[in-house]
C-alpha positions in Angstrom: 44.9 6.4 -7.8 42.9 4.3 -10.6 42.0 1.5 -7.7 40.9 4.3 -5.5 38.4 6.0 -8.4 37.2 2.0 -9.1 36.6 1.7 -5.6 35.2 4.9 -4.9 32.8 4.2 -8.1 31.4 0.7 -7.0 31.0 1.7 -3.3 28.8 4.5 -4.8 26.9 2.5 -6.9 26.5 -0.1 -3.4 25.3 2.8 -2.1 22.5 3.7 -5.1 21.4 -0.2 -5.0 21.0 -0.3 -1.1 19.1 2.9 -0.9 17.0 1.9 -3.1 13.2 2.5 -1.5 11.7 -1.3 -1.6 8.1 -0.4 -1.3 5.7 -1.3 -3.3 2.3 0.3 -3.9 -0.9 -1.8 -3.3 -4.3 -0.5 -5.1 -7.4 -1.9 -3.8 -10.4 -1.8 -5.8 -14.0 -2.5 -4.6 -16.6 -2.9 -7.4 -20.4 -3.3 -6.1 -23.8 -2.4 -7.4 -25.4 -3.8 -4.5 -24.5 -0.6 -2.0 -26.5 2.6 -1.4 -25.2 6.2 -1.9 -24.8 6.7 1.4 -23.1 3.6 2.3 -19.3 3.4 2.3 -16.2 0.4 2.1 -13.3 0.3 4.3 -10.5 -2.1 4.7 -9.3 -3.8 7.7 -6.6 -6.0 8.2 -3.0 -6.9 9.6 -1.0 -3.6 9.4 -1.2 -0.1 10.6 -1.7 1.6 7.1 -5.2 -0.8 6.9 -6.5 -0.2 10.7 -5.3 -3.2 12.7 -8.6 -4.6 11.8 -10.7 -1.5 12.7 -13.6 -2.4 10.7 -14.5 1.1 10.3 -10.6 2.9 10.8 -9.7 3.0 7.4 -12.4 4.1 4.1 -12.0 3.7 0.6 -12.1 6.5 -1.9 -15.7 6.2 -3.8 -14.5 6.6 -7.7 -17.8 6.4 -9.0 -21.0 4.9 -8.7 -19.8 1.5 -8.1 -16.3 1.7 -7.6 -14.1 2.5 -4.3 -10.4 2.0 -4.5 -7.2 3.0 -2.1 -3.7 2.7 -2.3 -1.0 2.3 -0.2 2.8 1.6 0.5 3.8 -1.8 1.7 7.5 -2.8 2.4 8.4 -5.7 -0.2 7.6 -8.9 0.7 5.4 -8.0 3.7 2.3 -10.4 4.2 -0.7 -8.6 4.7 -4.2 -10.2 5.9 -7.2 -8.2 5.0 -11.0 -7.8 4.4 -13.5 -5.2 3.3 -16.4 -3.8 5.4 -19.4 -1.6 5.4 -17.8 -0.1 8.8 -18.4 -3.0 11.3 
């Protein structure tokens, strides 16, 4: 009965380690003084979550004045290609 409680203990705790989520959050942060109010930043690049390099898919939250940041989910270890645009 003790071997059974052991094992039923570690294959539960496999379990825990395995289903453990193996994303990772990516924050991307644009600083410029350069752009207009009306202007905007978006991201383009290699995945779904940043357009398939749409240059104008996927915008970036303006934070301030200067500042416009996003973040995302990424699986762990994924490669990811990307640039930032004014929408073209």
């Amino acid at each position: 009965m003790k071997k059974l409680i052991v094992l039923s203990l570690c294959f539960a705790f496999f379990n825990i380690l395995c289903s453990e989520n193996d994303n990772r959050e990516i924050k991307f942060v644009v600083h410029s003084s350069i752009l207009s109010d009306s202007e905007s930043v978006f991201i383009s690049g290699n995945d779904s979550l940043l357009g398939e390099w749409n240059p104008d898919k996927i915008m970036l939250e303006k934070t301030n004045d200067s500042i416009w940041s996003r973040s995302f989910q990424f699986q762990k270890g994924e490669n990811l290609e990307f640039k930032f645009t004014k929408g073209s």
